[in-house]
Every structure is written in structure tokens, then in C-alpha cells.
N, C-alpha and C positions, 0 to 999 in steps of 0.2 A: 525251405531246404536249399541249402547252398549248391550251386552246381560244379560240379567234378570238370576240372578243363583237363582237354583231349588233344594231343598233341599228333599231328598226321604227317610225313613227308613223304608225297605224293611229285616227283619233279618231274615227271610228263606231263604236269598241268599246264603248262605252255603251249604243250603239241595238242593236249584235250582243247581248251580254250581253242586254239587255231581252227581245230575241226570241226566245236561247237554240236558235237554230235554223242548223245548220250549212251550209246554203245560203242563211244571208241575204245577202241584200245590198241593200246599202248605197243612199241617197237619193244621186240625182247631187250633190247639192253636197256633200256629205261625201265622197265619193270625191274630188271637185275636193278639198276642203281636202287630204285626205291625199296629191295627187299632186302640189298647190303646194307644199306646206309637209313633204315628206316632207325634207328638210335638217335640220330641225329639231332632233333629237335629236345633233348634232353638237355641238352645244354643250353637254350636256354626256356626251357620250362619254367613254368611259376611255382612256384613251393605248393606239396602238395597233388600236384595235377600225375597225370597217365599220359606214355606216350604206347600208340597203335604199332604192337610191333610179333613175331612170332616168338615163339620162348624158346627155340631151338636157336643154342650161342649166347643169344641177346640177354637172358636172365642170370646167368653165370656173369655175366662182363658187367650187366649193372649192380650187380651186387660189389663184385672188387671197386667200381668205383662209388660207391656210397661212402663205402670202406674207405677209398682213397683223398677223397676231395667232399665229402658230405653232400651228397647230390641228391635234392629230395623228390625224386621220382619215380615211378610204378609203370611196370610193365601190364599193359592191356593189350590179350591179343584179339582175334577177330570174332571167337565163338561168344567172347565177354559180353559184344554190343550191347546184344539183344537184352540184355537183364541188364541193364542199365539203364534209368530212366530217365535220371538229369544229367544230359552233358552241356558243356559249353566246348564246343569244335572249335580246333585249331586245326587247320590245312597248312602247307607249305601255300594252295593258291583253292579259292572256288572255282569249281566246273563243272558242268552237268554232269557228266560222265563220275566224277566224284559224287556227286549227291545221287546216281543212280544205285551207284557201287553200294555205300551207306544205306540207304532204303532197302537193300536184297540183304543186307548182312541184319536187317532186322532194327534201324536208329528209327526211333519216331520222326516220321514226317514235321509233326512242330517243332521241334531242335534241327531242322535242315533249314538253307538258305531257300526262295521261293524260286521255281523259276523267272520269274520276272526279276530279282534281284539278281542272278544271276545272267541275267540277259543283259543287263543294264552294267554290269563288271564286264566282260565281254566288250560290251562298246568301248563303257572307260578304257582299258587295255589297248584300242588302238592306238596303232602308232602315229595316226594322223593329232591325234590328242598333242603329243608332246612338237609334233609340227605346230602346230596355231600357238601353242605357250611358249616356243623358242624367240619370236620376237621381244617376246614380253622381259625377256630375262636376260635382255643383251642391255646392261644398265649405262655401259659408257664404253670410253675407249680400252676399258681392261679387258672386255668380251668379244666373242666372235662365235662364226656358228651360223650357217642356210641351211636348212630343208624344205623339201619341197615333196607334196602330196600329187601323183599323177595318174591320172587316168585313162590316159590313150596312146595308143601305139605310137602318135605321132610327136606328142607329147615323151615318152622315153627315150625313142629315139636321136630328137633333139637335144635331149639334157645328156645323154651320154656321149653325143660325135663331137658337142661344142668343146669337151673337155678332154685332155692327155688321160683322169683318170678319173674316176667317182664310184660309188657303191649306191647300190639296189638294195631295198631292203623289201621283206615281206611287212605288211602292215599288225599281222599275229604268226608271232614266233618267239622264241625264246630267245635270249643273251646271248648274241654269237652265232645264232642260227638263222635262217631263212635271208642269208646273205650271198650278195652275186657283185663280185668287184671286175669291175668293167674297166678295158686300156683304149677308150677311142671309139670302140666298133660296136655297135648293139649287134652279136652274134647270133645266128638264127636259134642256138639252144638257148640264151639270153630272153631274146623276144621268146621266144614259146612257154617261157619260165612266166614271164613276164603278163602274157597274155592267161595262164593258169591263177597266178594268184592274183589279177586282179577279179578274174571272176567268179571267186569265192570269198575275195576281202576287201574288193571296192576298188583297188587302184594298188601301187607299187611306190614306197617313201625311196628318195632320190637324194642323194649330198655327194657334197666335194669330198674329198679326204684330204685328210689336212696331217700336218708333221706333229705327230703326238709326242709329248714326252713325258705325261704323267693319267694316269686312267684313278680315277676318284668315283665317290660318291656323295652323296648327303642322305642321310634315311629320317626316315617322316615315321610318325605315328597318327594315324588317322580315329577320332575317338567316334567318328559317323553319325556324331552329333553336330560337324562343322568344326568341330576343334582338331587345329594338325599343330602336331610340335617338333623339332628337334629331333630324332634320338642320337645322331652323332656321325662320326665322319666314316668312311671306308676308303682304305689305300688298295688297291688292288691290282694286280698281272693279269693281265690275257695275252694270249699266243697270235701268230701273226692274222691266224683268218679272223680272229675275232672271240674267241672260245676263254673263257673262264677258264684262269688257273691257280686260283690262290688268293689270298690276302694279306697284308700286314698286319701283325698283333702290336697296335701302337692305340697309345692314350692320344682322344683328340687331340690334346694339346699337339704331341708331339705332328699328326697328320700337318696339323694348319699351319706348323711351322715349317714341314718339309713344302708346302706346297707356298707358301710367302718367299721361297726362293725365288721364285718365278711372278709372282702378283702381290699385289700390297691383301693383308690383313685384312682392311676395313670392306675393300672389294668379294671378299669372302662372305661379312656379316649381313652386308649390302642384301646380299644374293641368297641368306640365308631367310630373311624378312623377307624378301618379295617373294620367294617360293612359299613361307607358311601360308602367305596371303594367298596367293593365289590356285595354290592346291585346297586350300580351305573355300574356296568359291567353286572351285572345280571339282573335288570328290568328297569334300569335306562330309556331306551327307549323306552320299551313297556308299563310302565305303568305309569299315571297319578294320583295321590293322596296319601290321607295316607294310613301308613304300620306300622305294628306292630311287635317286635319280641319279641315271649317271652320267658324268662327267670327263671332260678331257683340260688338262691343260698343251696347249699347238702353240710350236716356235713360228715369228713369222719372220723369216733373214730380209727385214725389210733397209736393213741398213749396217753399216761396218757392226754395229753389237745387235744382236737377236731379240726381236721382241716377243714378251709371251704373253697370250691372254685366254680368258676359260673362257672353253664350250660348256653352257651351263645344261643344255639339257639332249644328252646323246640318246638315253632311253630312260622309261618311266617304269618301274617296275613296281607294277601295282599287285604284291602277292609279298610273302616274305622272301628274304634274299642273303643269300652267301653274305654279303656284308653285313646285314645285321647279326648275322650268326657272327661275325668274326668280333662285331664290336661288345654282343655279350661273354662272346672266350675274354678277350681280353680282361673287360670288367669286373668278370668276376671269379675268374680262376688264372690269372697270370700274375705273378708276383710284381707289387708295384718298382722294383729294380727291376726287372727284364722286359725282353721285348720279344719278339719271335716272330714264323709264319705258319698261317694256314694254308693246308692246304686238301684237294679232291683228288684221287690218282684215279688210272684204269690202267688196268694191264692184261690184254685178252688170253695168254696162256696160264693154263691151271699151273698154280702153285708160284709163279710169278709177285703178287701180291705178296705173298706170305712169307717170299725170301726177302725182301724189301724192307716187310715188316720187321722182321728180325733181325737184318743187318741196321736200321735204325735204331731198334731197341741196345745191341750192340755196343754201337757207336756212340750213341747219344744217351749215356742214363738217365733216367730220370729221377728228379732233386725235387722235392715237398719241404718247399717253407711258411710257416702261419697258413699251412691249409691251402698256398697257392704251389701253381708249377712253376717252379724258379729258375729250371733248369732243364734240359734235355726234351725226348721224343715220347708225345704221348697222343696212342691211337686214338679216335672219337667213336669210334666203333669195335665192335670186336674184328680180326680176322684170322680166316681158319684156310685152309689148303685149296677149298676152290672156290674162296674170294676171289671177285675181280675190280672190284671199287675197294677204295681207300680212304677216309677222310681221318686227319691227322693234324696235329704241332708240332712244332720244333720250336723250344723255345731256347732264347740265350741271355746271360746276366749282360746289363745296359756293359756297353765300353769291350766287352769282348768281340 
């Protein structure tokens, strides 16, 4: 019998992961995101499959978009699990706290990850990880890029006074989070930050900060049999602490050519072969799905005209990711004339959201051509009066 894939979006799995503890749970607004935006992974579902979601809203909106763009997916809510025998799971990320969760809602134990696999994702995850693999990925003089793994007070200390500015990173946290940007002074709430999560995560990832002018990605498909391939580029915005907000709905092509403004092409491809290689030696057989790694391109004014070269490895995001979600929007529901963006909102007053929604809807109609969005604002989720997350399009015909 063929197994039924189950699509989950779970995005405290970062903050589960970090805490590594199977009754964690989760900051209310993180459960909110995951209970708004649990549609999410509909998009890109495999034909056929179920995604994990309540049928209060959610069933009404995937039915108009079946209707709208032939979206072949089925709503499974939680009481389903249990009479379900063969799933193949799909999570946003694994984490104990996830496979405890599954286990109480009634999933057999043999369609779960083992703890030892997942103890062993956990490790992967660290960010000391993508520290040891950043030399490896500095091919010539088109790259640039130090981090460094720290362990002791005296050791932070140092790395932060020698410098005007640099950032702290937690070793497990999510994109944008568990971040502490430092001007010179390791500040006594710095060090006690400092002194915390090394002694729950081993030590504290340390770097320069450098003059970004373009935030990228590259995404991996990991088949955890050793095979990693390609899946394609992510253009993306983050806000100034470091916080995800969006993406671009652009065809590789178009990415590698905005980003050739700044570096040659072939330094691109360079760094596309030594990352399958090397994540193929690195998780190739302990992990199963997609993977993200992310990227900067940094101006260096080392002379009358600006030189730019890629940070090839900012974070390793070993779970699935905004960008891959942005490069199957594009894929396979944006008309190949248009371009557009994605994007995540939060708006903490009721009803805020839902004026938003409508003044988009408004503004921006939406335009269906060969079955793709050609034109205008379309939500990714449903939303109702006391939404407070938002995930959405905007799309626009090329040249407009």
C-alpha cells in the first residue's frame, strides 16, 4: 500500500530543537503562527497528499482554491491521525517535542522519526556545523566570510572589544533569532546572555558584520541516501535585526542574474558543486528533505570602485524554509510573464490583518491566466477578523 504524505507546519521547531526537550512548548505567538498559517505547506504539497490543519476557515478556502488554481490537496485534521495507518510525514522541521506531540494524537510509533535520529538532527542543526564548512566554501578571491565557535568568557570577550562591531549568535535558534549585536563592549546583559546559552549549547558563534547588499540562498534536497541536489535559488529581505520578511517570486534564472551584478556567474556554479559535495559527505545520510543555506552578498570599498564578494555560508537551515516555499510559489503557480513577492505579516491588533487583507484584495485584483496568478494579491491562507499572521503574493506582469 502506498503511503499518504502528510504535510505539518510546525515553526517553533527551531525554538523546540533549541530546547531539545519533549514537553516543550511553544510561546503563544508561535503556536498562533502555526494555527493561522498551518495551510501553508499546501502549496507546495505533492499531488495527492494531506496537509495537518483544523477545518474551522481552512476547509471553506481550500476548497475556493482547488476551484481557483487546481491545488490537489486534502485537509487532515488532528482527530484523523489516529485511523490512519500509513503516513509518510512531512514537518516544517523534526523535533522531539513534535514526535511526542504525534505519538499522544495516536501516529504509530513506526511512521515516527527514532529518538536517536532525531538527536543526531539536533547536532546537524548546529551552528558550529556551518562554522567548520565556511572555510571550505571560500573558493577564491570572489568569497569572503569568518566565523568562529566560542567557548569562554575570555574568549567572547576578546572577539567582541578587538572589534567597532560583530554579532553573537546562539548555536540553536532560528533565522534571525537568538541574535545579540555587540558596538565594542561585551555588556554585562551580553556576557550573562552569553554565559546561558553556552551552557545549554556548547559555546556562543561569533562574526564580523560585514556591508550586505543582497541576502540569497541556495536550497538542497537531501535524498538521505547521500544524494543532495540543487532545488534552486531564494532572493530574499530581512529587516534590520535580522528577521525574515519576504521573498522574491523570480525564476532562477532571473535570481543568478540579479546577483551576477555583483560576482561572475561561473563563481556561482563553482559554489553550487562544492556545497552538493560537501553537504552530501556532511548530511547526506542522516538527513531526509529540504535544506537551505544562506547567503550574503558584502560590498568591500577597498578601493575608488567597490568590490563585492559572497558569504557562501551565513546559516544552514536544515528543515524546510520560506525559500523553498517561495521557489515552489513561483514554479508552479506564477505565470511565466510575471514576477512578484512573497510574503509573512503579523499585526498584533484584532482586526488589523483583515483590513490589510482587504485593502490588498482592493487594490490589487486578482488575474488567472493558463491556470497561473498573472496578476494581483493572493492570500496563502485564509483570513478572518481575529487573524493575526498573514502569508500572501503580490504578483506583477514582467516590465510593469
Amino acid at each position: 500500500m502506498t503511503k499518504r504524505a502528510l504535510y505539518i507546519f510546525n515553526p517553533e521547531h527551531d525554538l523546540a530543537l533549541a530546547s531539545g526537550e519533549a514537553n516543550y512548548m511553544a510561546p503563544a505567538s508561535a503556536r498562533r503562527m502555526a494555527s493561522e498559517l498551518s495551510l501553508l505547506p499546501m502549496w507546495y504539497a505533492e499531488e495527492g497528499s494531506a496537509v495537518l490543519a483544523s477545518s474551522a476557515y481552512n476547509f471553506n478556502y481550500l476548497r475556493q482554491m482547488r476551484e481557483l488554481l487546481d491545488i490537489p490537496v486534502h485537509l487532515m485534521t488532528e482527530p484523523e491521525l489516529a485511523s490512519e495507518p500509513d503516513l509518510d510525514i512531512y514537518p516544517w522541521g523534526w523535533d522531539v517535542a513534535l514526535r511526542k506531540r504525534l505519538s499522544l494524537l495516536g501516529v504509530d510509533e513506526a511512521l515516527l522519526p527514532s529518538m536517536e535520529q532525531l538527536n543526531g538532527l539536533r547536532e546537524y542543526s548546529h551552528r558550529s556545523k556551518a562554522v567548520s564548512l565556511l572555510p571550505e566554501l571560500r573558493l577564491d578571491e570572489h568569497f569572503c566570510g569568518a566565523s568562529y565557535y566560542l567557548k569562554t568568557p575570555e574568549e567572547w570577550k576578546t572577539f567582541v572589544e578587538e572589534r567597532e562591531s560583530c554579532l553573537l549568535k546562539a548555536p540553536l535558534s532560528g533565522s534571525g533569532k537568538g541574535l545579540n549585536w555587540c558596538k565594542g563592549l561585551l555588556t554585562p546583559f551580553i556576557s550573562g546572555w552569553c554565559v546561558r546559552v553556552a551552557a545549554s549549547q556548547g559555546g556562543v558563534v561569533a562574526e564580523p558584520v560585514y556591508n550586505k547588499v543582497e541576502d540569497f540562498a541556495m536550497e538542497f534536497y537531501s535524498d538521505g541516501a547521500g544524494g543532495v541536489r540543487l532545488a534552486g535559488y531564494s532572493l530574499f529581505r530581512t529587516g534590520k535585526s535580522g528577521m525574515y520578511e519576504g521573498n522574491c517570486l523570480l525564476s532562477d534564472e532571473a535570481i543568478r542574474k540579479q546577483l551576477s551584478k555583483y560576482v561572475p556567474l561561473g563563481a556561482l556554479t563553482d559554489l553550487e558543486s562544492r556545497l552538493k559535495c560537501k553537504l552530501s559527505i556532511l548530511i547526506g545520510a542522516v538527513y531526509k528533505g529540504y535544506l537551505g543555506v544562506d547567503m550574503m552578498i558584502c560590498r568591500f570599498p577597498e578601493s575608488e570602485d567597490p568590490v563585492f564578494r559572497i558569504h557562501p555560508c551565513v546559516e544552514i537551515n536544515l528543515r524546510m524554509n520560506m525559500g523553498v516555499v517561495a521557489r515552489f510559489l513561483y514554479d508552479r503557480y506564477v505565470h511565466p510573464d510575471s514576477t512578484g513577492r512573497f510574503g509573512i505579516d503579523y499585526h498584533p491588533s484584532e482586526g488589523e490583518t483583515l483590513q490589510e487583507h482587504e485593502r490588498m484584495s482592493a487594490t490589487y485584483p486578482l488575474e488567472i491566466r493558463e491556470g497561473r496568478v498573472y496578476s494581483g494579491y493572493l492570500p496563502l491562507v485564509p483570513v478572518h477578523r481575529r487573524s493575526c499572521y498573514r502569508a500572501w503574493i503580490w504578483v506583477t506582469p514582467d516590465g510593469f
